[in-house]
TIRO-2110 file (N, C-alpha, C; in Angstrom, 1 decimal):
// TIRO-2110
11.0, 60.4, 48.4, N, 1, A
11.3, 59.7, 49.6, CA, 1, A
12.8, 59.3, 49.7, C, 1, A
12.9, 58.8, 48.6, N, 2, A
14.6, 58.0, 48.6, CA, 2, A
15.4, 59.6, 48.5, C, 2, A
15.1, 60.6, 47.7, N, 3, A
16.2, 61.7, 48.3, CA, 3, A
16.0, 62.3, 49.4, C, 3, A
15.0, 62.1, 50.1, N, 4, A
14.9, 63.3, 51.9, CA, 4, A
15.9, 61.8, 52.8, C, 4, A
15.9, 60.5, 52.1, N, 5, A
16.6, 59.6, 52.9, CA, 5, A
18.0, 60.0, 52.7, C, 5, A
18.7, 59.8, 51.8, N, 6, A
19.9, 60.4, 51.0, CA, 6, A
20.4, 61.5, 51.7, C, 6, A
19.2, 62.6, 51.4, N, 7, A
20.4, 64.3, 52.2, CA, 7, A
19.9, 63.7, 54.0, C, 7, A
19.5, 63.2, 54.6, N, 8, A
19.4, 62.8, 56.0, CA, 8, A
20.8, 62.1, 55.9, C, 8, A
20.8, 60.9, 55.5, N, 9, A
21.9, 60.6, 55.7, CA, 9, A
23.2, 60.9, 55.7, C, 9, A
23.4, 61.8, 54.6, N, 10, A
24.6, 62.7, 54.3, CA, 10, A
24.8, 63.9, 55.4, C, 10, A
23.5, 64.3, 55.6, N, 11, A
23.8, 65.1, 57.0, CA, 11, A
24.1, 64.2, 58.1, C, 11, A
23.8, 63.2, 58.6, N, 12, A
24.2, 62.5, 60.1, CA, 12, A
25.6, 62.1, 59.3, C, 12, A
26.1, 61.5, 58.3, N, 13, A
27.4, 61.8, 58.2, CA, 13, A
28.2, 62.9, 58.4, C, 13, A
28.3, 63.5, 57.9, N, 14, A
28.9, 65.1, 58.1, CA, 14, A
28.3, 65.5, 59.6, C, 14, A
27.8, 65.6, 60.6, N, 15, A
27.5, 65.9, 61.9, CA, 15, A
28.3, 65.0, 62.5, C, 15, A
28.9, 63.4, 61.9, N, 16, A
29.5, 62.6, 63.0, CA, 16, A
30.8, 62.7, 62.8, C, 16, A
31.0, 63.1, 61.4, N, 17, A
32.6, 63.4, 61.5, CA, 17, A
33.3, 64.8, 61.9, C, 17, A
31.9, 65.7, 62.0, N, 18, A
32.4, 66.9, 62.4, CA, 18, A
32.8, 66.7, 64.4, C, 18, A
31.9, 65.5, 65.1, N, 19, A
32.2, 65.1, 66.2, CA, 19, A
33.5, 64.4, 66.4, C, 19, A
33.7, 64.5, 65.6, N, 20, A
35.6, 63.6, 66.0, CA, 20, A
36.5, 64.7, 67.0, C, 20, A
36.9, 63.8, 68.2, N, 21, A
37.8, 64.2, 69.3, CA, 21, A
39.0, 64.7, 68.3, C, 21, A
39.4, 66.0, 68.9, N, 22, A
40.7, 65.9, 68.5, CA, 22, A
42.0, 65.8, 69.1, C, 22, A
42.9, 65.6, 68.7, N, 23, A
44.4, 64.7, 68.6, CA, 23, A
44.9, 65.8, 70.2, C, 23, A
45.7, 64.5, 70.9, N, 24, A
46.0, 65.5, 72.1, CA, 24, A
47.1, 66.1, 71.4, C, 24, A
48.2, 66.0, 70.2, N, 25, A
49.1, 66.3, 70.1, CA, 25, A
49.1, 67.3, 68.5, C, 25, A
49.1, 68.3, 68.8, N, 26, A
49.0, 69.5, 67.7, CA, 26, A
50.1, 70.2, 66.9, C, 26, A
50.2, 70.4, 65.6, N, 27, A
51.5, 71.6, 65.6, CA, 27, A
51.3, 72.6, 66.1, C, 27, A
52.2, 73.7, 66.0, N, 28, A
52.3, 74.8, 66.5, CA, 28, A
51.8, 75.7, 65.1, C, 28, A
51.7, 75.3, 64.0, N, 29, A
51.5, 76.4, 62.9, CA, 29, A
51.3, 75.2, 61.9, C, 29, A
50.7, 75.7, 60.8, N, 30, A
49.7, 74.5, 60.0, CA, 30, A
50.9, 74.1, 59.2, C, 30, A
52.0, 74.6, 59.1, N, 31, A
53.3, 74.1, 58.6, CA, 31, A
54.4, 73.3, 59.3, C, 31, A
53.9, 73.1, 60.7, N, 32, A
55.0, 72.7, 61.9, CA, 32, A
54.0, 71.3, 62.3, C, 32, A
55.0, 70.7, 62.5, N, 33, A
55.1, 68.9, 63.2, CA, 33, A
55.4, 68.7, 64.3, C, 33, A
54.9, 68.1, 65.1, N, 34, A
56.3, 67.5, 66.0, CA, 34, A
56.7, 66.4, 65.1, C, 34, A
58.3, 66.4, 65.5, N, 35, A
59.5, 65.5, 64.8, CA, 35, A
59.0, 64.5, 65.0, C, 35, A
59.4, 63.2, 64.3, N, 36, A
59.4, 61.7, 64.5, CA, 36, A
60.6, 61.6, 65.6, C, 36, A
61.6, 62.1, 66.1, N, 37, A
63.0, 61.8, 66.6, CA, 37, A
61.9, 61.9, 68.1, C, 37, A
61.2, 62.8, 68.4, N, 38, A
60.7, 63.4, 69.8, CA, 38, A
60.4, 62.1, 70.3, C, 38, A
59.2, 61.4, 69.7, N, 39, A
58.5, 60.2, 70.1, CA, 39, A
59.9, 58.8, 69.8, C, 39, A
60.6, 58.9, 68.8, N, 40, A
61.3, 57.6, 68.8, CA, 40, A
62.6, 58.1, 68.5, C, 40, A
63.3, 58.3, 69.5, N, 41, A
64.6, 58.7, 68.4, CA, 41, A
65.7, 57.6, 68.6, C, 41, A
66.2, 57.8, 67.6, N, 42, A
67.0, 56.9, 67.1, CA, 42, A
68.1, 57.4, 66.4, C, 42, A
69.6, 56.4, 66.5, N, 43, A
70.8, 56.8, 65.8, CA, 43, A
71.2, 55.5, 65.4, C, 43, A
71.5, 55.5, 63.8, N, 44, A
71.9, 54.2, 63.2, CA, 44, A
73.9, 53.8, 63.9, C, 44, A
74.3, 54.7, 64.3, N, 45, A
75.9, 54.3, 64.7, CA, 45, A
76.0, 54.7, 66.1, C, 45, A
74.7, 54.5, 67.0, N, 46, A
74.9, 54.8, 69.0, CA, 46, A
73.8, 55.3, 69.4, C, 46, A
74.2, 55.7, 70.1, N, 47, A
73.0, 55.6, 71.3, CA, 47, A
72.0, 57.7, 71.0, C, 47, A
70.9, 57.7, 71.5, N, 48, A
69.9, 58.3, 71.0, CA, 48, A
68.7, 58.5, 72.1, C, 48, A
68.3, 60.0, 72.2, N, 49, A
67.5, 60.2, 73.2, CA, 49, A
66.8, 61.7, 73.2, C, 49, A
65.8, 62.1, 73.6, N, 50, A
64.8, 63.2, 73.4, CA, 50, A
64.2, 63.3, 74.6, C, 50, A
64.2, 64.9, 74.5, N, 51, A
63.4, 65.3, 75.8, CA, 51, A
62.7, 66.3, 75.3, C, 51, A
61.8, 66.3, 75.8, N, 52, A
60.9, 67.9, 75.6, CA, 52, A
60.4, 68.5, 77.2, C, 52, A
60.8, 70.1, 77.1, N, 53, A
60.2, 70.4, 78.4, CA, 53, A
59.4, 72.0, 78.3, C, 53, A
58.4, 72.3, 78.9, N, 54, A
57.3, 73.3, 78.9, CA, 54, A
58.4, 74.7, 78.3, C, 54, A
57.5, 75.4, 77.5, N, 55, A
58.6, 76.0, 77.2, CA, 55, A
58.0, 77.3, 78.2, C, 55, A
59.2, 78.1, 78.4, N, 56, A
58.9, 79.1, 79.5, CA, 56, A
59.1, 80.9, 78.9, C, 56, A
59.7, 81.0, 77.1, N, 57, A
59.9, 82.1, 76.7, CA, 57, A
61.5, 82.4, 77.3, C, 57, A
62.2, 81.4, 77.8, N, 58, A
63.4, 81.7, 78.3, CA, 58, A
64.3, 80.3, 76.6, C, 58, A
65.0, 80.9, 75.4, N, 59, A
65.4, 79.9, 74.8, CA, 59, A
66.5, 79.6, 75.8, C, 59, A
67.6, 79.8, 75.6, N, 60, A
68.5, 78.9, 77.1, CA, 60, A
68.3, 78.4, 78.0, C, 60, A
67.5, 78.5, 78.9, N, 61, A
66.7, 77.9, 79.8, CA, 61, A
66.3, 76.6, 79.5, C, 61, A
65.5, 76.6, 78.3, N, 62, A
64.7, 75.3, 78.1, CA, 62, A
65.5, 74.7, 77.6, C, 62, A
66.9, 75.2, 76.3, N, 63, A
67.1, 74.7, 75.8, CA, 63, A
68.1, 73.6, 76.9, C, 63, A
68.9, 74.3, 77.6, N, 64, A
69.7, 73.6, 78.8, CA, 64, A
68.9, 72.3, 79.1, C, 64, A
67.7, 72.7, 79.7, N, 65, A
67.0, 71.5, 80.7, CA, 65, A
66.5, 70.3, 79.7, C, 65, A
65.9, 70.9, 78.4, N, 66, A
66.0, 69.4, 77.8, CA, 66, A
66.9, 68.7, 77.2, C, 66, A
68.1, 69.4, 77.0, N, 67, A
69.6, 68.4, 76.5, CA, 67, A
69.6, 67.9, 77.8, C, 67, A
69.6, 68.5, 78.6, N, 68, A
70.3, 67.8, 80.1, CA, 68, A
69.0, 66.5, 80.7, C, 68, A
68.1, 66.7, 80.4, N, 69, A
67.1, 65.9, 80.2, CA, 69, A
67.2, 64.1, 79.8, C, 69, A
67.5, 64.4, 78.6, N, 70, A
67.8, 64.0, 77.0, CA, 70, A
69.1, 63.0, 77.8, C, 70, A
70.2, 63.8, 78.2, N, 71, A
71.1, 62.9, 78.6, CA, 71, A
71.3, 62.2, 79.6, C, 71, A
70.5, 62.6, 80.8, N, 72, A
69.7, 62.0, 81.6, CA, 72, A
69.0, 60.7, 81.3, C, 72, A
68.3, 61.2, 80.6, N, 73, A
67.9, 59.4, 79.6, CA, 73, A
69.1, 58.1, 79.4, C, 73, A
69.8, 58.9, 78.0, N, 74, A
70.7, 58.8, 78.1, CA, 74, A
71.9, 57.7, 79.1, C, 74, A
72.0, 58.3, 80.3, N, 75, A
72.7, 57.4, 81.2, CA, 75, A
72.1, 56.3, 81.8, C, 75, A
70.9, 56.5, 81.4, N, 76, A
70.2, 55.3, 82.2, CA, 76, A
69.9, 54.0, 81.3, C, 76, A
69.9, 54.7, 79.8, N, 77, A
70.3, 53.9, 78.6, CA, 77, A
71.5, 52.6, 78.9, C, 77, A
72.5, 53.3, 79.4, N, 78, A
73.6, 52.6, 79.1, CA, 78, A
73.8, 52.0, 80.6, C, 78, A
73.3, 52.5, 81.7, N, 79, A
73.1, 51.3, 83.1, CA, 79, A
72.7, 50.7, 82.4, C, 79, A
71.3, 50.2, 81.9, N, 80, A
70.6, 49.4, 81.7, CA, 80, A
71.1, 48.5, 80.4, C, 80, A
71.8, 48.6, 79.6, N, 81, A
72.8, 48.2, 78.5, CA, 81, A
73.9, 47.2, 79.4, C, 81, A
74.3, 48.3, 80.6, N, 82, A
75.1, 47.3, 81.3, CA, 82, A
74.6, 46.4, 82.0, C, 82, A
73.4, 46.3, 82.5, N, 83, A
72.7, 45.1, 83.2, CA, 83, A
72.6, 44.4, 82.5, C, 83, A
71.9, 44.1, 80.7, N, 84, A
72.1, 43.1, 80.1, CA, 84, A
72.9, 42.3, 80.0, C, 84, A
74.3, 43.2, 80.1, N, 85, A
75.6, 42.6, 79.9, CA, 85, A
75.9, 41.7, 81.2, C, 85, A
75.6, 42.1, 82.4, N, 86, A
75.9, 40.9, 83.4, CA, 86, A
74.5, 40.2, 83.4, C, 86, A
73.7, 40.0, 82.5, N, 87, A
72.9, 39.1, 82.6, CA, 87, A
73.7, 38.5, 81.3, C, 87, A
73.7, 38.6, 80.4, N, 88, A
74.6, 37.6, 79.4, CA, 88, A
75.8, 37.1, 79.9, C, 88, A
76.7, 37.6, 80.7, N, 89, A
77.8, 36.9, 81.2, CA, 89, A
77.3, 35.8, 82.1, C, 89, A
75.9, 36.2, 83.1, N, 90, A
75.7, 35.1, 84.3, CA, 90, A
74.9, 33.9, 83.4, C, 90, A
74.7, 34.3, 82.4, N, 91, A
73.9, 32.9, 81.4, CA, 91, A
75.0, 32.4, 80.7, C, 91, A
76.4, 33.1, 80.7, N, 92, A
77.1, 32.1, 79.9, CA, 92, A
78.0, 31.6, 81.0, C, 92, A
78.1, 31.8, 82.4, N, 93, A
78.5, 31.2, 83.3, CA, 93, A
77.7, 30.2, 83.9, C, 93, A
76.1, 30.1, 83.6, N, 94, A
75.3, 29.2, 83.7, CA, 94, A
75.8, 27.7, 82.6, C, 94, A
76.0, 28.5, 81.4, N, 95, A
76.2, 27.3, 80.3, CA, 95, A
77.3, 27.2, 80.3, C, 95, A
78.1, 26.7, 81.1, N, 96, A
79.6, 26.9, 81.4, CA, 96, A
80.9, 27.2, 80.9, C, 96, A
80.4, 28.2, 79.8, N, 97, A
81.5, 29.2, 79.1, CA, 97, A
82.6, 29.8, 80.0, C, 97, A
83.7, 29.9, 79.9, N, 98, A
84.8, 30.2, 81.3, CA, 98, A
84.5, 31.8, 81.2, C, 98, A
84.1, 32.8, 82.2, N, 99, A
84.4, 33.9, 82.4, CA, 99, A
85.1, 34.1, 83.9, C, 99, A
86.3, 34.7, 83.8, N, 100, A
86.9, 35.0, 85.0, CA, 100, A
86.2, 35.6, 86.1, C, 100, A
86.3, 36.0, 87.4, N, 101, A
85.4, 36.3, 88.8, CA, 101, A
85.9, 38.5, 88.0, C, 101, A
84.8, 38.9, 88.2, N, 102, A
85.1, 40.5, 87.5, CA, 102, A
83.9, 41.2, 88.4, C, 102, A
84.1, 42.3, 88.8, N, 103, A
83.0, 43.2, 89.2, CA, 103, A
81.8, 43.2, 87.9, C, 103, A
80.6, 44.0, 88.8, N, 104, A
79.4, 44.0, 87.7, CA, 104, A
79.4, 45.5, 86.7, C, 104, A
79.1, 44.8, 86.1, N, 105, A
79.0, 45.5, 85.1, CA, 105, A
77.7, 47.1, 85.4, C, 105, A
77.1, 46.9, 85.7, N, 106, A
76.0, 47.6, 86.5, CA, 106, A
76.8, 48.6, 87.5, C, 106, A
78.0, 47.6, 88.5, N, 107, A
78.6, 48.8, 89.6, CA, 107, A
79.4, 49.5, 88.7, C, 107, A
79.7, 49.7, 87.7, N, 108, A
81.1, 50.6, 86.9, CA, 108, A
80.0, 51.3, 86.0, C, 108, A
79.1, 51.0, 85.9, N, 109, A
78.1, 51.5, 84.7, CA, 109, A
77.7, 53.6, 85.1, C, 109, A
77.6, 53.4, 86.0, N, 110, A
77.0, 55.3, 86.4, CA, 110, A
78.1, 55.9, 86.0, C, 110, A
79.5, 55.1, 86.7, N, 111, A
80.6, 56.2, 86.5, CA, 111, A
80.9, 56.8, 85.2, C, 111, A
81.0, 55.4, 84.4, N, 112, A
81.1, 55.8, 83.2, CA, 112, A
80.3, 56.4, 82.1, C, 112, A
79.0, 56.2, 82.8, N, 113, A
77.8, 56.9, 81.7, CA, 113, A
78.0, 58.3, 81.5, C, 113, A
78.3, 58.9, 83.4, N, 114, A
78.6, 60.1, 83.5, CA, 114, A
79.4, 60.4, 83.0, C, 114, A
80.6, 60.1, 82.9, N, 115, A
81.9, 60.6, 81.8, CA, 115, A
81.9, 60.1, 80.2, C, 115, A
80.9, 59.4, 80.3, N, 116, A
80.6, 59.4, 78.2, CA, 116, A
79.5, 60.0, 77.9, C, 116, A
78.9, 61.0, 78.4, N, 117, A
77.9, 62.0, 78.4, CA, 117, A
78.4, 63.0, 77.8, C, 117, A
80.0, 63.3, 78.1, N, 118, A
80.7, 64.5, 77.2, CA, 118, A
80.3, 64.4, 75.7, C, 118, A
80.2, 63.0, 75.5, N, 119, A
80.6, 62.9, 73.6, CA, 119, A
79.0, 62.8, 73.4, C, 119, A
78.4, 62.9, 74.0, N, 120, A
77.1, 63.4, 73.4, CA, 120, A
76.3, 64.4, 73.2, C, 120, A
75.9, 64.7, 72.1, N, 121, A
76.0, 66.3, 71.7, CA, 121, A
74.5, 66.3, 71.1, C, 121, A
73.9, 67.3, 71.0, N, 122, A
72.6, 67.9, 70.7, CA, 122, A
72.7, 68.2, 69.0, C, 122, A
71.6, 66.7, 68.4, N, 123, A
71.5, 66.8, 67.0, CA, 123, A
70.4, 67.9, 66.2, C, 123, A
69.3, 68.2, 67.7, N, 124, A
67.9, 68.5, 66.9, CA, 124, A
67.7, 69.3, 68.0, C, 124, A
67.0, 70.6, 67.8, N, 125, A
65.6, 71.4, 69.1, CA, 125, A
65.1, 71.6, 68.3, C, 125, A
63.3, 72.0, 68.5, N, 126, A
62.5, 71.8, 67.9, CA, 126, A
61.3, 72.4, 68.9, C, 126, A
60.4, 73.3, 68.5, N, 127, A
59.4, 73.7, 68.9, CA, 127, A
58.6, 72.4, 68.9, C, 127, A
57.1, 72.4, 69.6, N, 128, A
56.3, 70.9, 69.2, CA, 128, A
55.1, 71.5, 70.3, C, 128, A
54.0, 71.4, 70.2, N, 129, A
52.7, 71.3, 71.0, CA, 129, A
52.0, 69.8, 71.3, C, 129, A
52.6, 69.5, 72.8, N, 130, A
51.8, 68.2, 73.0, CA, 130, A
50.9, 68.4, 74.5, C, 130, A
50.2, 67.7, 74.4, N, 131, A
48.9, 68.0, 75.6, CA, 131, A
48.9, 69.6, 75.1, C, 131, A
48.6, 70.1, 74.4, N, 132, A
48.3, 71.5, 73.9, CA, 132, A
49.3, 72.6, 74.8, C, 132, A
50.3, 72.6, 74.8, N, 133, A
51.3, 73.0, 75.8, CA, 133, A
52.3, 73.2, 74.9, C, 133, A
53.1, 74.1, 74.8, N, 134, A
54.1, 74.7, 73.7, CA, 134, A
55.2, 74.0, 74.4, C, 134, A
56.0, 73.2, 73.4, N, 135, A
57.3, 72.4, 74.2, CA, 135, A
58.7, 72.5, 73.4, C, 135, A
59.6, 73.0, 74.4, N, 136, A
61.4, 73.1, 73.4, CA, 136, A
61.6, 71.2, 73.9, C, 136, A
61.6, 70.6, 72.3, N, 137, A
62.4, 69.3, 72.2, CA, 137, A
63.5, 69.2, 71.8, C, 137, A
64.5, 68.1, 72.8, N, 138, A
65.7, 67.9, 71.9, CA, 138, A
66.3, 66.7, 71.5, C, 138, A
67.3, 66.6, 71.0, N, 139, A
67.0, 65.2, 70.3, CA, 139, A
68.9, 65.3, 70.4, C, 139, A
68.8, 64.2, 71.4, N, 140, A
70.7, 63.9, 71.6, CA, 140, A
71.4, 62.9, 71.3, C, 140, A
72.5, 62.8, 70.7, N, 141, A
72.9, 61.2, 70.0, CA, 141, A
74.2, 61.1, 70.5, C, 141, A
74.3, 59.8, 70.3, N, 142, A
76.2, 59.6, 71.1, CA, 142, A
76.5, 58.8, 69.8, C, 142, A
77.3, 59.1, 68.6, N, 143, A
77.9, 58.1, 67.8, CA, 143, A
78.2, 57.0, 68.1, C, 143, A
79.3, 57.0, 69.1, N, 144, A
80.5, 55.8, 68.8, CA, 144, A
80.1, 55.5, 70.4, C, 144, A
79.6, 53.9, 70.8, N, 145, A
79.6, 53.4, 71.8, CA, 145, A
80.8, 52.5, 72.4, C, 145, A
81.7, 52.1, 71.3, N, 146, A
82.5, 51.4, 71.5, CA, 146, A
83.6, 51.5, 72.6, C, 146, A
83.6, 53.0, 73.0, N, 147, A
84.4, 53.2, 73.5, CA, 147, A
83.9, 52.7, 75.0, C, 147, A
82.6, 53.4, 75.2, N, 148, A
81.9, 53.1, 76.4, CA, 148, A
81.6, 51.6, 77.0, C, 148, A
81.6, 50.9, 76.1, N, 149, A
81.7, 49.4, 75.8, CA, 149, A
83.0, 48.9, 77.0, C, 149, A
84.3, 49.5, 75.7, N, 150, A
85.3, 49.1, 76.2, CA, 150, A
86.0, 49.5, 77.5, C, 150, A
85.4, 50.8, 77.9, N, 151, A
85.9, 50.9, 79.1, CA, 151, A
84.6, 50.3, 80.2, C, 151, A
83.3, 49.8, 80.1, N, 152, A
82.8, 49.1, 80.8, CA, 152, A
83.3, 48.1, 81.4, C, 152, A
84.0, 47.4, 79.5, N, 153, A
84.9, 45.5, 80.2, CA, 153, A
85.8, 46.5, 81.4, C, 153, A
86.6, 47.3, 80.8, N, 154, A
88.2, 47.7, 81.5, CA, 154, A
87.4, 47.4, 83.0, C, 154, A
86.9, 48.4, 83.1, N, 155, A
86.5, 48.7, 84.6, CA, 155, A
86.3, 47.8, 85.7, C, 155, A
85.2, 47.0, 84.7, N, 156, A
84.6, 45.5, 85.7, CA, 156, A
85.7, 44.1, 85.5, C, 156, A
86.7, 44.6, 84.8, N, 157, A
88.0, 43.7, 85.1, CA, 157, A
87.2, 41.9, 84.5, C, 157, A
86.8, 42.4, 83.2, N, 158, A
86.3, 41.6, 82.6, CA, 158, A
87.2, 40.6, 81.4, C, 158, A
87.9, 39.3, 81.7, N, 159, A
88.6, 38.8, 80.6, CA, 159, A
87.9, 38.2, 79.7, C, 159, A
87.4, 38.6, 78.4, N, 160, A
86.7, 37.6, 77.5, CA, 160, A
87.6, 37.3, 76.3, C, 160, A
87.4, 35.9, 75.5, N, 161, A
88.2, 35.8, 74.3, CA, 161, A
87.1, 36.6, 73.5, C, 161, A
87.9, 36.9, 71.8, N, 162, A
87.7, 37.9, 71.1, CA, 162, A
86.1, 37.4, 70.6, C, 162, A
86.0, 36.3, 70.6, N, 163, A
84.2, 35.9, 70.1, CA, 163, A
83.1, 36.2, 70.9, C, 163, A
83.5, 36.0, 72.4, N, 164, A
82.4, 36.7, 73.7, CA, 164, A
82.2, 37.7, 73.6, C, 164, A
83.4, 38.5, 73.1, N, 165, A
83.3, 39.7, 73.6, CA, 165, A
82.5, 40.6, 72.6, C, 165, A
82.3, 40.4, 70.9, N, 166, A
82.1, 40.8, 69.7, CA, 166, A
80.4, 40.1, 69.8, C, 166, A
80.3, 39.1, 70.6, N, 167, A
78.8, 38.6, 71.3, CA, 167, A
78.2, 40.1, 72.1, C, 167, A
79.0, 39.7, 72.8, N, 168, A
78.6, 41.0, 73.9, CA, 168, A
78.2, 42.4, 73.6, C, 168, A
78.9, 42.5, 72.8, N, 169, A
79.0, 43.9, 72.3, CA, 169, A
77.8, 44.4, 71.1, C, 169, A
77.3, 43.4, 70.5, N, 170, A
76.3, 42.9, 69.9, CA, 170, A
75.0, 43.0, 70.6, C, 170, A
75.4, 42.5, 72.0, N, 171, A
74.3, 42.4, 72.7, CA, 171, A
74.1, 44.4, 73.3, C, 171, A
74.8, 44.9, 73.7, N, 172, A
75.1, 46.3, 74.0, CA, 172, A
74.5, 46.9, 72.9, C, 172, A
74.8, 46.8, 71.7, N, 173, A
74.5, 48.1, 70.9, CA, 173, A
72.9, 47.5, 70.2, C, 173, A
72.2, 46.4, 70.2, N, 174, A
71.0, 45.9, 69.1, CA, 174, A
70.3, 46.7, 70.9, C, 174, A
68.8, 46.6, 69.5, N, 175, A
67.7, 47.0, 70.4, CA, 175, A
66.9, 45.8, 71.3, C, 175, A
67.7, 44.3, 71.7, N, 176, A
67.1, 43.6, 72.8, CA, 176, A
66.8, 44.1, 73.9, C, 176, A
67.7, 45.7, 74.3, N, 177, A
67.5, 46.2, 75.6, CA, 177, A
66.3, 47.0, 75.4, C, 177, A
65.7, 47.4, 74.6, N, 178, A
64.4, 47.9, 74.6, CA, 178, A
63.5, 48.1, 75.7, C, 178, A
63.2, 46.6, 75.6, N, 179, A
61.9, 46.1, 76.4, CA, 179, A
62.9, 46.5, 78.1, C, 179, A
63.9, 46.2, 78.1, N, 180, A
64.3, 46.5, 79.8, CA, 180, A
64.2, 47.7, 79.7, C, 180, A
64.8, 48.6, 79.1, N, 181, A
65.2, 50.1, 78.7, CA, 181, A
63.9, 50.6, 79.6, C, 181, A
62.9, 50.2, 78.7, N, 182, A
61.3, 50.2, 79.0, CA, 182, A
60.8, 50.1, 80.4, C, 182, A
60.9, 49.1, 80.3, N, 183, A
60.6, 48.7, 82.3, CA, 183, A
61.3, 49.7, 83.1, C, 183, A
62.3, 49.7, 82.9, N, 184, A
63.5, 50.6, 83.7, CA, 184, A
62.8, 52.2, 84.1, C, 184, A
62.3, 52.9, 82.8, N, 185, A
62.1, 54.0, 82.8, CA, 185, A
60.4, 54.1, 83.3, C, 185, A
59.4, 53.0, 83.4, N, 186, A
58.2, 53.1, 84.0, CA, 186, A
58.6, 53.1, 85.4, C, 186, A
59.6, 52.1, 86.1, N, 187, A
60.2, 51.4, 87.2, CA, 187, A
60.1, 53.4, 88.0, C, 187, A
61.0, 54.2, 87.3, N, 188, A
62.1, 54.9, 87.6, CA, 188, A
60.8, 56.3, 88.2, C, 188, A
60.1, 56.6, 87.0, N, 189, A
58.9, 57.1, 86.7, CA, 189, A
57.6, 57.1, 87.9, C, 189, A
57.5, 56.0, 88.3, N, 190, A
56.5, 55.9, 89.4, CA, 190, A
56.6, 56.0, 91.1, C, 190, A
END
């Protein structure tokens, strides 16, 4: 009795694991991944962005539309970097830190996203199967934001002393913009 209980059991084990849903997101070959960069990408010295798009058998094709994708992201990255920024300037004009009267940071923000888009260059493409769908990903990084930074202040005719500004700049490059980054892109999306 105790062993017809035993192989019963071992079989409804084995029948329920053989029932496991599988994963919406597959390799393409029992040696292939999708990258970690696809889902999170990231760059320790700037800004960082990924796109994947259906692949069509055309490699230039896809490869174009998801860098252009990618940097697409990208610009909205750094609007939204610039909104921070006039929300930390109007909180420290709230706590009556002296900032001079300056355009927003937000109105100078597209121009220049669109022209610091040049220095961003394509680190990764990568095959990847997600929703079972064969996909060219790419994975785009901007080193040096400083510059972008600096011509934000230029633009919006922003005077800060050298401690606000090294605040500020702090505030631009850490990941506090996340969570807006986030909103932004559901916002944008729907």
């Amino acid at each position: 009795m105790k062993k017809l209980l035993v192989i019963t059991s071992s079989m409804l084990l084995l029948a329920a694991c053989g029932s496991t849903p599988k994963s919406q997101s597959t390799p393409l070959a029992d040696n292939d991944a999708i990258p970690s960069w696809v889902f999170l990408p990231t760059s320790d010295t700037g800004l960082a962005s990924s796109s994947c798009v259906a692949w069509g058998n055309n490699m230039s094709a896809a490869r174009a539309q998801a860098i252009a994708n990618a940097k697409a992201d990208m610009a909205l990255q750094i609007e939204t970097r610039a909104k921070v920024m006039d929300k930390t300037l109007e909180s420290q004009k709230q706590s009556g830190t002296e900032v001079s009267n300056h355009s927003s940071f937000t109105q100078v923000s597209k121009q220049i996203a669109e022209q610091s888009l040049v220095g961003a260059i394509p680190k990764e493409i990568a095959f990847a199967r997600i929703d079972n769908q064969k996909q060219l990903c790419a994975l785009v990084t901007m080193d040096n934001t400083q510059p972008i930074f600096d011509k934000l202040i230029k633009e919006a005719g922003v005077k800060l002393d050298p401690k606000a500004e090294a605040v500020l700049y702090k505030e631009f490059r850490t990941t506090k913009v996340t969570a807006e980054l986030d909103a932004e892109l559901k916002a944008n999306k729907l």
